[in-house]
C-alpha positions, 0 to 999 in steps of 0.5 A, a space after each residue: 783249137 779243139 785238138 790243142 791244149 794250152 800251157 801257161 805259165 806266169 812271171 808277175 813283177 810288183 813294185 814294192 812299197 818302201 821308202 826309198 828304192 832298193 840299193 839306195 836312199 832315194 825316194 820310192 815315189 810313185 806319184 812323183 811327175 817331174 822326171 829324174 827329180 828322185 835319182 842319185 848317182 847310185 840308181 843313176 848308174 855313175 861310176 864307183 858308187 856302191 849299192 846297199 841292201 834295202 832291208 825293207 824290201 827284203 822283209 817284203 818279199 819274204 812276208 809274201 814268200 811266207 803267205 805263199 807257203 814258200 820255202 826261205 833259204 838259209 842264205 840268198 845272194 844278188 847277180 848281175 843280169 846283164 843286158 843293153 836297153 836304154 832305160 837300164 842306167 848301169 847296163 845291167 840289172 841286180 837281180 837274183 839269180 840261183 840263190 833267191 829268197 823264195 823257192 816253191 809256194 802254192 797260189 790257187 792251186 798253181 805251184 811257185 817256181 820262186 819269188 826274187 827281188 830285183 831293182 826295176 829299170 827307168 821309163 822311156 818317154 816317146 812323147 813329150 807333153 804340149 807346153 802350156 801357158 807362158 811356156 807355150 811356142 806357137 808352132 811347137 814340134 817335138 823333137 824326133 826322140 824319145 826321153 829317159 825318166 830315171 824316178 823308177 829306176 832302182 825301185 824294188 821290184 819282187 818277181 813270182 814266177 809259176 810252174 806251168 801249172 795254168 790250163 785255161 785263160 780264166 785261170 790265169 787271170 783268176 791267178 794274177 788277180 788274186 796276186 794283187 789282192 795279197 800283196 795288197 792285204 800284205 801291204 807290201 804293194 799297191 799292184 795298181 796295174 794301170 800305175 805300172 806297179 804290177 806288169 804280167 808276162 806270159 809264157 803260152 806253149 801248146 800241145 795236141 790232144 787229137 790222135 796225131 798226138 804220139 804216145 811218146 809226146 804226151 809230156 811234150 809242152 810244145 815251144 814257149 812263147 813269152 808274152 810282155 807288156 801286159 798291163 791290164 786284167 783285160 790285156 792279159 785275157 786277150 793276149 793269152 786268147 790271141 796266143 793260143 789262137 795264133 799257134 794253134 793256126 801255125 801249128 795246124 799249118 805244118 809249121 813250128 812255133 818259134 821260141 820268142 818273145 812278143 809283145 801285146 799290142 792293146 790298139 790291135 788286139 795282137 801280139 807282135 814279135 820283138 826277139 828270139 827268146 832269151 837263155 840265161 846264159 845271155 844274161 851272162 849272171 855272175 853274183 853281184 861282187 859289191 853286196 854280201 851274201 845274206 844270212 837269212 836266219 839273221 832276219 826276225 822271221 817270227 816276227 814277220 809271220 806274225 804281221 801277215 793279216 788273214 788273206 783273202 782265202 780265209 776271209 771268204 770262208 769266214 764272211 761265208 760261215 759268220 755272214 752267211 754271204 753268199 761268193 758274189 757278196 763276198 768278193 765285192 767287200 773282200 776285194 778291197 782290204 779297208 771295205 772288208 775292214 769297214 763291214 766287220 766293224 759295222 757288224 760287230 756293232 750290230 751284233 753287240 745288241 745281242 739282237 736275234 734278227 742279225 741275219 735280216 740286219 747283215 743283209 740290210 747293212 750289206 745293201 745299203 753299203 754296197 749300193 747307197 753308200 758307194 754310190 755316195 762315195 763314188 758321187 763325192 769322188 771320196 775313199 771310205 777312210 775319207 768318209 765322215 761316217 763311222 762303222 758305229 753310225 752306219 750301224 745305227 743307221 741300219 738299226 733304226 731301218 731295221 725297226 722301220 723308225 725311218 723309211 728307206 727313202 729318209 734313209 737316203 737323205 740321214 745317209 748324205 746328211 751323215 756323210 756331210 755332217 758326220 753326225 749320228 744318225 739319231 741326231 738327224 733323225 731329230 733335227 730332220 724331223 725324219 721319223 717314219 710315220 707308222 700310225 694308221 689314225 695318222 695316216 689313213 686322213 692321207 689315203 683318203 686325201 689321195 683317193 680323192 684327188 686321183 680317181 682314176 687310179 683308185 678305179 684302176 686298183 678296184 679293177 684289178 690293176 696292181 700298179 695302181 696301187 703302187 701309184 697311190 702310195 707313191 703319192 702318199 709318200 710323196 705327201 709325207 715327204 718320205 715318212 710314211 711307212 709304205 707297208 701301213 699306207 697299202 693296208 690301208 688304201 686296201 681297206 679304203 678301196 677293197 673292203 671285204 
């Protein structure tokens, strides 16, 4: 592998979230269950019916086309892609051909060839679910076929296509990963890649890079193979790896690598020939001759600029200069636009206090956030816009932490009373009866009490196991179910039990 270089290059399709589908009015419902429940006579294929531009997805795709940095034409067109597949209702798919609304973009540093829209084809089902209850057969056998599911078919679906710009697996995998991160930010797609909303093919070719490399070859890309079928970050990892190894093992054979299409095998960990690759000139495009061309220069592309959000590039940069976060920080809140959303409020109310400890209090909101809070949620089984506690609560909550008026374990429990409740934490703090006890005069009868009932953890600390001493003040916590302040009780157990 060592004598090869790969080149890669990617095709990303994305569902895009419209109302309805693209040349129809149908409904654009990824969560709908009942096959051919949202299907017309239009993106059912029948004769004579007439498709109409979806407006909506076109803004989509150039809003994605401006964050990009792509080039928008003055006019773009639809085609007819011609091929036979049994989910493909028409016998043919409207897609974009030589006109279409997106040329050029820069992503990670990886040129664009062009983003285009097109309507997504139907769903095969090879099995069927077992009938249940009063529709239960005893002995039930399906039957030696497989299902067409018409409710995807006509959706919107934009396609970005790269340069062969990609050196390394990673890369490829950082490149669609930050894909799904702008679309979502953009709020065009939900890319959720297990839902089918956003699919990866791969095109891998291999180059030496050893001595038997001819001068005059050096610009030789090798044979493209295209990978489809991806459906995961993982099996796109794995598919690209498993490419690379097995040209490299043809190559180093003497043999030469077929141009074609293979798909991903997930259960085997390989890629499996499927057919000779496709030219264009298979496809037999010609424009698509019941829609106008579109003007374009027509569309308010002031306004669309103006809706896109900061993306994710920015936001890091910005987390990393006002939060002072460090990279694995950032990308833990960043990964998810409403997180993001959620921590800046809760800092800026923070920082409304004027307070010069912000910097301790940006840390100790992002711990309790990423730790005690997610795994409260995680726990309720509750998104963060589901949760009942406001960014100006947990702000509060994270105040009376910072000037230690609740202890970390009482935090805890003002944290799930506010997720339950939805009340202000300083409310609780009252009802519960939760504040920290400070106090040495209040806390030092305590000590004593604990000293006295565990001697030979106190023995152990006077002889220099510092473990004890954690032991005592678990035990004194425990007392004070939570309240006392731990700094205070180690002083004092120190003063009790090692005076100078």
């Amino acid at each position: 592998m060592s004598n090869y270089a790969p080149t890669i290059g990617l095709e990303i399709h994305a569902e895009l979230k419209t109302k309805t589908k693209m040349f129809c009015d149908s409904l654009n419902d990824p969560e709908e269950k009942h096959p051919n429940t949202n299907v017309c006579p239009i993106c059912a294929g029948h004769p004579g019916t007439l498709p109409v531009i979806n407006k909506s997805a076109v803004e989509a795709v150039l809003k994605v086309g401006m964050a990009l940095n792509g080039d928008i034409p003055q006019h773009s067109k639809f085609d007819r892609k011609n091929y036979f597949y049994p989910d493909l209702p028409k016998g043919y798919q409207i897609s974009q051909y030589d006109l279409p609304l997106i040329f050029g973009g820069v992503l990670n540093g990886v040129r664009l060839t062009r983003i285009h829209l097109e309507e997504d084809t139907g769903r095969l089902i090879h099995q069927l679910p077992m009938p249940t209850g009063r529709q239960a057969i005893t002995n039930y056998q399906l039957p030696p076929a497989s299902f067409v599911d018409l409710n995807r078919a006509g959706v919107p679906l934009m396609e970005l296509v790269s340069e062969p710009d990609i050196k390394s697996v990673e890369q490829a995998v950082e490149f669609a990963k930050e894909l799904q991160l702008i679309l979502r930010y953009l709020g065009v797609s939900d890319a959720d890649m297990e839902k089918g909303q956003m699919r990866v093919e791969v095109n891998v070719s291999l180059r030496r890079t050893d001595a038997k490399q001819d001068a005059g070859q050096t610009r030789n890309l090798g044979t493209k193979v295209e990978v489809k079928n991806i459906n995961s970050f993982k099996a796109a990892h794995d598919a690209i790896q498993y490419e690379i190894e097995r040209q490299a093992e043809v190559l180093e054979k003497g043999e030469k690598v077929v141009q074609e299409t293979r798909g991903w095998n997930d259960v085997k960990k390989k890629t499996v020939s499927q057919r000779l690759k496709e030219e264009a000139h298979d496809y037999r495009y010609f424009p698509e001759p019941d829609l106008p061309p579109l003007d374009l220069s027509k569309f308010d592309l002031r306004a669309i600029k103006i809706s896109i959000p900061e993306l994710p590039k920015e936001k890091r940069a910005r987390f990393a200069k006002e939060y002072g976060l460090a990279p694995e920080q950032i990308e833990l809140l960043i990964g998810d636009r409403e997180t993001a959303r959620y921590f800046e409020e809760t800092i800026s109310e923070m920082a409304a206090d004027n307070n010069a400890s912000i910097n301790e209090k940006i840390i100790l909101a992002f711990n309790y956030f990423t730790s005690d809070l997610r795994g409260l949620l995680t726990e309720k089984a509750l998104s963060l816009s589901e949760a009942k506690i406001t960014p100006e609560n947990f702000a509060d909550l994270i105040e009376l932490i910072s000037v230690k008026k609740v202890s970390s374990r009482a935090a805890k429990d003002i944290l799930r009373k506010m997720l339950e409740t939805g009340l202000d934490p300083n409310q609780i703090l009252q009802q519960e009866n939760l504040s920290q006890v400070s106090g040495e005069n209040e806390l030092k009868s305590i000590v004593e009490k604990v000293v006295k009932e565990n001697p030979n953890a106190a023995a152990d600390y006077k002889k220099g196991k510092v473990n004890a001493l954690q032991f005592l003040v678990g035990k004194a916590m425990a007392e004070l179910k939570g309240r006392g302040n731990p700094e205070v009780l180690q002083k004092i157990f120190r003063t009790i039990l090692l005076p100078e």
